[in-house]
PyMOL Python script that loads the backbone (N, CA, C, O; Angstrom):
from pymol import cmd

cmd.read_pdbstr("""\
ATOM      1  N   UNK A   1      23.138  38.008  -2.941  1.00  0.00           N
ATOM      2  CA  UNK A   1      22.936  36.899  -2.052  1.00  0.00           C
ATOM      3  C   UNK A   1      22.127  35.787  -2.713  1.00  0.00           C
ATOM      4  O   UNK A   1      21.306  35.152  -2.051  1.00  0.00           O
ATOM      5  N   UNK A   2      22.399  35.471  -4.352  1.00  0.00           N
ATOM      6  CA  UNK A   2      21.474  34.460  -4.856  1.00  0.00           C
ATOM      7  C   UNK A   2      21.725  33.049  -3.852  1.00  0.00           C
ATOM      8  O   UNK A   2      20.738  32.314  -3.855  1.00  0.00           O
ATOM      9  N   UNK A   3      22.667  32.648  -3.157  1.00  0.00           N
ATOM     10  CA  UNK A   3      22.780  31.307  -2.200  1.00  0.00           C
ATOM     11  C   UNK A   3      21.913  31.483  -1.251  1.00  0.00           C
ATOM     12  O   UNK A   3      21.476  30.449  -0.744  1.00  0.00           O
ATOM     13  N   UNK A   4      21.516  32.509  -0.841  1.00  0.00           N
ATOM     14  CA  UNK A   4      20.055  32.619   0.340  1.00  0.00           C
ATOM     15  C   UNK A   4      18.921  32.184  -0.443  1.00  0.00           C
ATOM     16  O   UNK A   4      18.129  31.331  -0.045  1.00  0.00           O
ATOM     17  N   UNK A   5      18.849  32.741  -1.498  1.00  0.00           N
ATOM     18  CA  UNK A   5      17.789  32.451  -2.047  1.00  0.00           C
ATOM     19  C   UNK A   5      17.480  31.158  -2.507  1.00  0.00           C
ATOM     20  O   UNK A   5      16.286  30.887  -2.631  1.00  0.00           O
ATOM     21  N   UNK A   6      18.610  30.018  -2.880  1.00  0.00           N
ATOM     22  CA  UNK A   6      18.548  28.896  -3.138  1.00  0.00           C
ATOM     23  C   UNK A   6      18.164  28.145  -2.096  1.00  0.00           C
ATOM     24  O   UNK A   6      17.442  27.148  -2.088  1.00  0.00           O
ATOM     25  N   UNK A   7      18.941  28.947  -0.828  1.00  0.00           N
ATOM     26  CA  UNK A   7      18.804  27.974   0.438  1.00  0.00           C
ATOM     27  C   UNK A   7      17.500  28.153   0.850  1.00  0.00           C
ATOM     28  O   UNK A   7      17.071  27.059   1.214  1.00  0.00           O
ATOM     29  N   UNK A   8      16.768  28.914   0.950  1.00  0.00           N
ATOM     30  CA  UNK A   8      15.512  29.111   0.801  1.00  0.00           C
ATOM     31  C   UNK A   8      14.315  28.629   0.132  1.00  0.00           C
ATOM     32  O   UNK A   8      13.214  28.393   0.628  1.00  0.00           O
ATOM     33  N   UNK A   9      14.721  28.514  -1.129  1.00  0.00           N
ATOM     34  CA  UNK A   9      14.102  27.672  -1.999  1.00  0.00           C
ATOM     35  C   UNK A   9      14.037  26.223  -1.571  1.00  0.00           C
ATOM     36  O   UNK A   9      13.059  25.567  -1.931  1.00  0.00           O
ATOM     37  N   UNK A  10      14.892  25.712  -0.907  1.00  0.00           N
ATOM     38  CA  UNK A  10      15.278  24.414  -0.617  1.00  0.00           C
ATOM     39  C   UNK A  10      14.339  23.989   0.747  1.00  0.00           C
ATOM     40  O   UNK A  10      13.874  22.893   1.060  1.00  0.00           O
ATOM     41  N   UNK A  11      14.268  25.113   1.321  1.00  0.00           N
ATOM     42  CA  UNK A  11      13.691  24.953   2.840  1.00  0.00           C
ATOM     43  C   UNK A  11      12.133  24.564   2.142  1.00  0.00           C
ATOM     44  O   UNK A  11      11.473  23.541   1.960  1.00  0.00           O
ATOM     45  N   UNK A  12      12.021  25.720   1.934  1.00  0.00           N
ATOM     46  CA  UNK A  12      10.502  25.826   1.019  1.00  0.00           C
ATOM     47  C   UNK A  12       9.941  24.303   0.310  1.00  0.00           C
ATOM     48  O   UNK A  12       8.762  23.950   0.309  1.00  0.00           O
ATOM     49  N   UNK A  13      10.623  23.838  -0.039  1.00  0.00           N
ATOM     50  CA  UNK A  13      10.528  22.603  -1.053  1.00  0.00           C
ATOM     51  C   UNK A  13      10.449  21.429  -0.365  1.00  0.00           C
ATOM     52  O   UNK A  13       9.572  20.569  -0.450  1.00  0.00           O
ATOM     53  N   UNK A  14      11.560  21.450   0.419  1.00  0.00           N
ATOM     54  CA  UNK A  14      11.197  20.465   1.722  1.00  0.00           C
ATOM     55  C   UNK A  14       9.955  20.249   1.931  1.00  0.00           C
ATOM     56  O   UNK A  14       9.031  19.490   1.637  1.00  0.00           O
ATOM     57  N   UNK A  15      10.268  21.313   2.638  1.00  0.00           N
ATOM     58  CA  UNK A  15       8.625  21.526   3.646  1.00  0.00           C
ATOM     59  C   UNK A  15       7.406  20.743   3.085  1.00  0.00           C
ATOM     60  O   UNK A  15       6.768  19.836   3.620  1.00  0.00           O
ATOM     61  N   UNK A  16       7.215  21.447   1.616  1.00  0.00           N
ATOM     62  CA  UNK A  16       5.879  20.746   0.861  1.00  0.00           C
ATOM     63  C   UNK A  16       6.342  19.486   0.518  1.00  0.00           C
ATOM     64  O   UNK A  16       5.540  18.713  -0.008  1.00  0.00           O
ATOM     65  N   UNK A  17       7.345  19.174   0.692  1.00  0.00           N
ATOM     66  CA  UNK A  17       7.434  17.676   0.130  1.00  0.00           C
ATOM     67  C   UNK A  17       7.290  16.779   1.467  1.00  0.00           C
ATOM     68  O   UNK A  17       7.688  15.637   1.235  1.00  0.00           O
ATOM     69  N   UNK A  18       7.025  16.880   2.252  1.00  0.00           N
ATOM     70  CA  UNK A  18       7.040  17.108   3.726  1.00  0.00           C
ATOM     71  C   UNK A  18       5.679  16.685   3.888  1.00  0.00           C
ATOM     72  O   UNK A  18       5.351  15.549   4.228  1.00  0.00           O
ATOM     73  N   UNK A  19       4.721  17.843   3.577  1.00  0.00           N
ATOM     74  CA  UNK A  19       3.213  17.861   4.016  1.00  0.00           C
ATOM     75  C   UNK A  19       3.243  17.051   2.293  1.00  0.00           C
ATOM     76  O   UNK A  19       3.801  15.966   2.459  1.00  0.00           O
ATOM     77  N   UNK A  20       3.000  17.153   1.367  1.00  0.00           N
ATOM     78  CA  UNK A  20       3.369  15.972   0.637  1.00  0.00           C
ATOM     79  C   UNK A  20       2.582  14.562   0.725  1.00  0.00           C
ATOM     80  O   UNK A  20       1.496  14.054   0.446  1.00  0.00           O
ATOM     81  N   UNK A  21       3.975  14.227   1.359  1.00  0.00           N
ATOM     82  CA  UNK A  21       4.256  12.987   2.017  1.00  0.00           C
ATOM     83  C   UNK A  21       3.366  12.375   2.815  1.00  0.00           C
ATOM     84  O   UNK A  21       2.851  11.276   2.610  1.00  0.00           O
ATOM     85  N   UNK A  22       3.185  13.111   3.749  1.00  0.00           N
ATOM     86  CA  UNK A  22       2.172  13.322   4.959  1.00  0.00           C
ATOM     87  C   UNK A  22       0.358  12.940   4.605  1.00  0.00           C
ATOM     88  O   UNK A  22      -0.427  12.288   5.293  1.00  0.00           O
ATOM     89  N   UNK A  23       0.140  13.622   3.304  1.00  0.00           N
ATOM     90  CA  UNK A  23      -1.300  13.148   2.596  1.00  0.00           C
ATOM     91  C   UNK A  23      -1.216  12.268   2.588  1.00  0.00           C
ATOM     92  O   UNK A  23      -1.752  11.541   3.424  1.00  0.00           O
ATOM     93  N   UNK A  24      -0.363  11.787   1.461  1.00  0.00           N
ATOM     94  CA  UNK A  24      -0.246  10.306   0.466  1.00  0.00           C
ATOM     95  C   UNK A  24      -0.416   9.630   1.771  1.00  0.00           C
ATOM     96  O   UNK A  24      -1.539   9.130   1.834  1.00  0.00           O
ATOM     97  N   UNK A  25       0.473   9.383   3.108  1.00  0.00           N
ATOM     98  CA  UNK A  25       0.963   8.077   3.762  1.00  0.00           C
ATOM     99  C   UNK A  25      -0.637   8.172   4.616  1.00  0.00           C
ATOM    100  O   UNK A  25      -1.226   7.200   5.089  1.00  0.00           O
ATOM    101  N   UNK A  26      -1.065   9.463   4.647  1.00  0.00           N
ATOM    102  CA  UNK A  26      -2.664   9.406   5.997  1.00  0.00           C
ATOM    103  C   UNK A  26      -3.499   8.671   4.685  1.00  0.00           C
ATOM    104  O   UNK A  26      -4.287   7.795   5.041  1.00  0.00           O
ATOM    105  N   UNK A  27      -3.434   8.867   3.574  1.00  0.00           N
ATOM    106  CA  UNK A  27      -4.067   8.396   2.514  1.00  0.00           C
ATOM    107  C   UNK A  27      -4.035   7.079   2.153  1.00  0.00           C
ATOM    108  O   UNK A  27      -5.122   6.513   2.265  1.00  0.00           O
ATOM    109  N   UNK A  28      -3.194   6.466   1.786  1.00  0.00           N
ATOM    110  CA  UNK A  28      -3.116   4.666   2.134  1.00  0.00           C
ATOM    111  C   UNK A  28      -3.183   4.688   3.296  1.00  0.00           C
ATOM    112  O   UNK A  28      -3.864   3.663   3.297  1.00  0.00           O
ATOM    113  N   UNK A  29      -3.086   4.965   4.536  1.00  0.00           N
ATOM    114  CA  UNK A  29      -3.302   4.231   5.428  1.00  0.00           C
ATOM    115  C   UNK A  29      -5.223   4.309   6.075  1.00  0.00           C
ATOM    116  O   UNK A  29      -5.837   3.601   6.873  1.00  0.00           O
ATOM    117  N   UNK A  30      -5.635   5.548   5.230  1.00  0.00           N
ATOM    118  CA  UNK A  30      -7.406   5.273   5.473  1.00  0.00           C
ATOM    119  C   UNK A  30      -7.621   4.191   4.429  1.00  0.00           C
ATOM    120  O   UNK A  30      -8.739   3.724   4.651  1.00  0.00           O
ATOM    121  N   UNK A  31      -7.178   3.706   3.607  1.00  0.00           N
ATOM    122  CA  UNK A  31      -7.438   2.082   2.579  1.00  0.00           C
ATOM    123  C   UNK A  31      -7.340   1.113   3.121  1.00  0.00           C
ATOM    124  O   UNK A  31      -8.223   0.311   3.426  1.00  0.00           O
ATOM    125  N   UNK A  32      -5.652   1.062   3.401  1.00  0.00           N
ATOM    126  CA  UNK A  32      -5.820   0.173   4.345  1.00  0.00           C
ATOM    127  C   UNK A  32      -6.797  -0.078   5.821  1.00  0.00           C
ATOM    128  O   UNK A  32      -7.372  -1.099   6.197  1.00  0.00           O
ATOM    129  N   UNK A  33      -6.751   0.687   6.176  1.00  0.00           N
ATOM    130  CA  UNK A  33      -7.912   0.282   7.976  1.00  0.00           C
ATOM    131  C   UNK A  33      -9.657  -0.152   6.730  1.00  0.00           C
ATOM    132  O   UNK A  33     -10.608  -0.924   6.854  1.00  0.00           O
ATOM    133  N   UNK A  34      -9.335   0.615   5.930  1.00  0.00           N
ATOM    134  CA  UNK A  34     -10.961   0.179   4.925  1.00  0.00           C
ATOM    135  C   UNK A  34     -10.897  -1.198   5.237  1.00  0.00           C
ATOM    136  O   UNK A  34     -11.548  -1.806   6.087  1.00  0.00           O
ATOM    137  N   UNK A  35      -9.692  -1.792   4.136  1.00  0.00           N
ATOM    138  CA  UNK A  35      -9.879  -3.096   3.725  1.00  0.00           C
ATOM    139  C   UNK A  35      -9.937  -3.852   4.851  1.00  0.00           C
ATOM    140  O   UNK A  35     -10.615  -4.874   4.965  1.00  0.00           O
ATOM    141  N   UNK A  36      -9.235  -3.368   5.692  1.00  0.00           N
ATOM    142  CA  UNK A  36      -9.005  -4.169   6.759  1.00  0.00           C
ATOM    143  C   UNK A  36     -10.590  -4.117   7.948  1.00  0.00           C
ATOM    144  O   UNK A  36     -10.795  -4.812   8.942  1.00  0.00           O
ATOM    145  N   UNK A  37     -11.144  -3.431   7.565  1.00  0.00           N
ATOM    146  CA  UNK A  37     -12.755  -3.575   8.488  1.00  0.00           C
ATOM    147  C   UNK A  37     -13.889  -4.695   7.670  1.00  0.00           C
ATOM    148  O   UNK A  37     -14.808  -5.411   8.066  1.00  0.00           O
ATOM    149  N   UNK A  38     -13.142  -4.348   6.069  1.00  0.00           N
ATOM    150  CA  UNK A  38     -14.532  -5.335   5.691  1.00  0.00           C
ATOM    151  C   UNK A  38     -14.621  -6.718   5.812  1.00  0.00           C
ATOM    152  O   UNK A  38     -13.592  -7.273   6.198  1.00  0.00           O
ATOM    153  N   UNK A  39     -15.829  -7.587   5.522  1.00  0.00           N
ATOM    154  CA  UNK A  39     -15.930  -8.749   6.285  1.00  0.00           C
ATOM    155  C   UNK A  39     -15.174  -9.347   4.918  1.00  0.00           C
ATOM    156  O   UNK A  39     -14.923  -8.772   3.860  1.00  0.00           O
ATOM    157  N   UNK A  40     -14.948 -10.505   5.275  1.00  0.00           N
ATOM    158  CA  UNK A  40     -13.833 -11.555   4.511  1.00  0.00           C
ATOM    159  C   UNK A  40     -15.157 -12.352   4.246  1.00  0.00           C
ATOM    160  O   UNK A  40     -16.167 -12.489   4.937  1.00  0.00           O
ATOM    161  N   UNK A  41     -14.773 -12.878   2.886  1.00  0.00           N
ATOM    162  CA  UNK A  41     -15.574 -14.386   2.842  1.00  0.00           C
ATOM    163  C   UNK A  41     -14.668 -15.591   3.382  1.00  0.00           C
ATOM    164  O   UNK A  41     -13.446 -15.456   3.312  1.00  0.00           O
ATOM    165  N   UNK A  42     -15.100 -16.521   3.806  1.00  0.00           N
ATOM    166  CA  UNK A  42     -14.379 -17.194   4.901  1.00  0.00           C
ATOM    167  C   UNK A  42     -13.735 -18.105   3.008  1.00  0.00           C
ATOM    168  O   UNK A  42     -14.156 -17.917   1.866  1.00  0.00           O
ATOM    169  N   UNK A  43     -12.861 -18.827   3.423  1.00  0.00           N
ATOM    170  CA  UNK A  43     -12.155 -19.478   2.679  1.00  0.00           C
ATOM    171  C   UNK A  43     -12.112 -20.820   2.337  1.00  0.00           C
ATOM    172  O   UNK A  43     -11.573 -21.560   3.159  1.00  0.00           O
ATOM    173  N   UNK A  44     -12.645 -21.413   1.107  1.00  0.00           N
ATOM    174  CA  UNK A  44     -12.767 -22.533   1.156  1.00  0.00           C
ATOM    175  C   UNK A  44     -12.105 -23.917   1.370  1.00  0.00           C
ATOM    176  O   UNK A  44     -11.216 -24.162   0.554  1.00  0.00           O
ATOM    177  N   UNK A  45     -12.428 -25.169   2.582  1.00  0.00           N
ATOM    178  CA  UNK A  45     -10.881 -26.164   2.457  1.00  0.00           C
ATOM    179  C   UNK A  45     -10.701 -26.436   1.581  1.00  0.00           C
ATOM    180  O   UNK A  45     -11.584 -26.506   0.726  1.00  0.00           O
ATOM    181  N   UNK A  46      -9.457 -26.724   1.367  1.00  0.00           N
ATOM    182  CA  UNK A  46      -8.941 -27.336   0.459  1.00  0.00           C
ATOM    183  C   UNK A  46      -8.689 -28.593   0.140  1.00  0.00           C
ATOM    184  O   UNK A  46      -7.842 -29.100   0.875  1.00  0.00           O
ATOM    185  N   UNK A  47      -9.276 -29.556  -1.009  1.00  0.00           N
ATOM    186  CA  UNK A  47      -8.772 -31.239  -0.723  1.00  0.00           C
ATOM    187  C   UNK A  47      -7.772 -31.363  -0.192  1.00  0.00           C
ATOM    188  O   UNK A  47      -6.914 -30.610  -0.652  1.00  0.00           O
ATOM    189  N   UNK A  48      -7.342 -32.184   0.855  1.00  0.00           N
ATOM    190  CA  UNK A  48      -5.875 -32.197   1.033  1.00  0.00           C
ATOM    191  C   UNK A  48      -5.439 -33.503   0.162  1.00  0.00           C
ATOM    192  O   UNK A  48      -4.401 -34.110   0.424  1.00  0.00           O
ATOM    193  N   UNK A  49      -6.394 -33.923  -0.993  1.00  0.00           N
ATOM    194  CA  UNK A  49      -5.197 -34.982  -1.513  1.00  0.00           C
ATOM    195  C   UNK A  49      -6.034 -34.650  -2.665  1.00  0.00           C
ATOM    196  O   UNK A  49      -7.075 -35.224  -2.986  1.00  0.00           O
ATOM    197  N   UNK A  50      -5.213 -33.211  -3.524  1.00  0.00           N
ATOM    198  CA  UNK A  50      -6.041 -33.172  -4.735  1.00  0.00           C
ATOM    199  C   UNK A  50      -5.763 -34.041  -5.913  1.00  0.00           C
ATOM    200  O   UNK A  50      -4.597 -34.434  -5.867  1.00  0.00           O
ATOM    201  N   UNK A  51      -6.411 -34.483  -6.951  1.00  0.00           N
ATOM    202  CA  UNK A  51      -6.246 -35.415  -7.824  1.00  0.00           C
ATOM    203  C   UNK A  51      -5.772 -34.785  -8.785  1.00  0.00           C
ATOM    204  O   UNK A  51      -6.226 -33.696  -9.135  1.00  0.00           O
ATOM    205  N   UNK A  52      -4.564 -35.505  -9.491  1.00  0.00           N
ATOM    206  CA  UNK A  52      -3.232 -34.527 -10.485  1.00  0.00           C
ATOM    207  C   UNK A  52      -2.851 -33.323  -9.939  1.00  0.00           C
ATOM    208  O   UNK A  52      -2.989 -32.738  -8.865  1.00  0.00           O
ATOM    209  N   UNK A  53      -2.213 -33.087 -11.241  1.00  0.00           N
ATOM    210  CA  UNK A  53      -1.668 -31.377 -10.781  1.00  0.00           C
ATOM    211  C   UNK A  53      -2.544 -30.675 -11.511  1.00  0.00           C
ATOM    212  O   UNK A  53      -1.980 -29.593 -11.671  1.00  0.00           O
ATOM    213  N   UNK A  54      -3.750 -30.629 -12.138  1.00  0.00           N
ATOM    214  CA  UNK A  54      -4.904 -30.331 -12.685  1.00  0.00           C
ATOM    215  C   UNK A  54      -6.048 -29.815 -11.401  1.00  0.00           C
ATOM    216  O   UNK A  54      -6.611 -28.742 -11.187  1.00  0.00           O
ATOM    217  N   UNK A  55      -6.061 -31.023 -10.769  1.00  0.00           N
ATOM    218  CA  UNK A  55      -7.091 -30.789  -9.634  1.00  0.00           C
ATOM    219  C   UNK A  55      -7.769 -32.116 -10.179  1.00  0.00           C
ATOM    220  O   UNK A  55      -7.620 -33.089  -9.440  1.00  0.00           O
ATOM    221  N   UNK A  56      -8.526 -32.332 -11.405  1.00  0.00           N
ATOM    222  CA  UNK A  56      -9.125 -33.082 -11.396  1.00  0.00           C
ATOM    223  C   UNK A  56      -9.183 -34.992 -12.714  1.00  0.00           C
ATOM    224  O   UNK A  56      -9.943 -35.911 -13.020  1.00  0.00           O
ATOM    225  N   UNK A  57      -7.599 -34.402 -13.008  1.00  0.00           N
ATOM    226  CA  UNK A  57      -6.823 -35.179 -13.755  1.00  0.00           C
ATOM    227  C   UNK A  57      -6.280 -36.553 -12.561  1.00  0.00           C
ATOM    228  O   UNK A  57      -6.262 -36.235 -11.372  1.00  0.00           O
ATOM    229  N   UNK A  58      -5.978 -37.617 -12.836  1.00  0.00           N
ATOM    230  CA  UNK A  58      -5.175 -38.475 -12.756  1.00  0.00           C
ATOM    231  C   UNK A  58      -3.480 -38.121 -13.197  1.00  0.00           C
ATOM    232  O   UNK A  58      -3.079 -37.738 -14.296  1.00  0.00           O
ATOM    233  N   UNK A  59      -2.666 -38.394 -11.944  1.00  0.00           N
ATOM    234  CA  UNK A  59      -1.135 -38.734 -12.084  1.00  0.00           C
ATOM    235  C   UNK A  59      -0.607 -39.233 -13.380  1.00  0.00           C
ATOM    236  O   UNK A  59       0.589 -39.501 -13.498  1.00  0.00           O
TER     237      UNK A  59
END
""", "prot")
cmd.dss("prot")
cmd.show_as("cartoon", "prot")
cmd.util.cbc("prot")
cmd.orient("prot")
């Protein structure tokens, strides 16, 4: 009956690839909620009429 045993093997393999899966995705997703709690530095405006395509060049 080596095909039981394959099919078996297969179940088996699943499974851990399964719980696996299951770490990794609970695992980025405790990073993400991290990043996502810490405070931001707020963002600086931006000139809205910056000078060149340098920033601080002339056209």
């Amino acid at each position: 009956m080596p095909s039981l045993a394959i099919a078996r093997a297969a179940l088996i393999y699943q499974h851990a690839s399964v719980e696996r899966d299951r770490v990794i995705s609970d695992a980025v997703s405790g990073l993400v909620d991290k990043g996502r709690k810490k405070k931001r530095k707020p963002r600086k405006k931006q000139d809205p009429k910056p000078k060149g395509h340098a920033g601080d060049t002339t056209d």
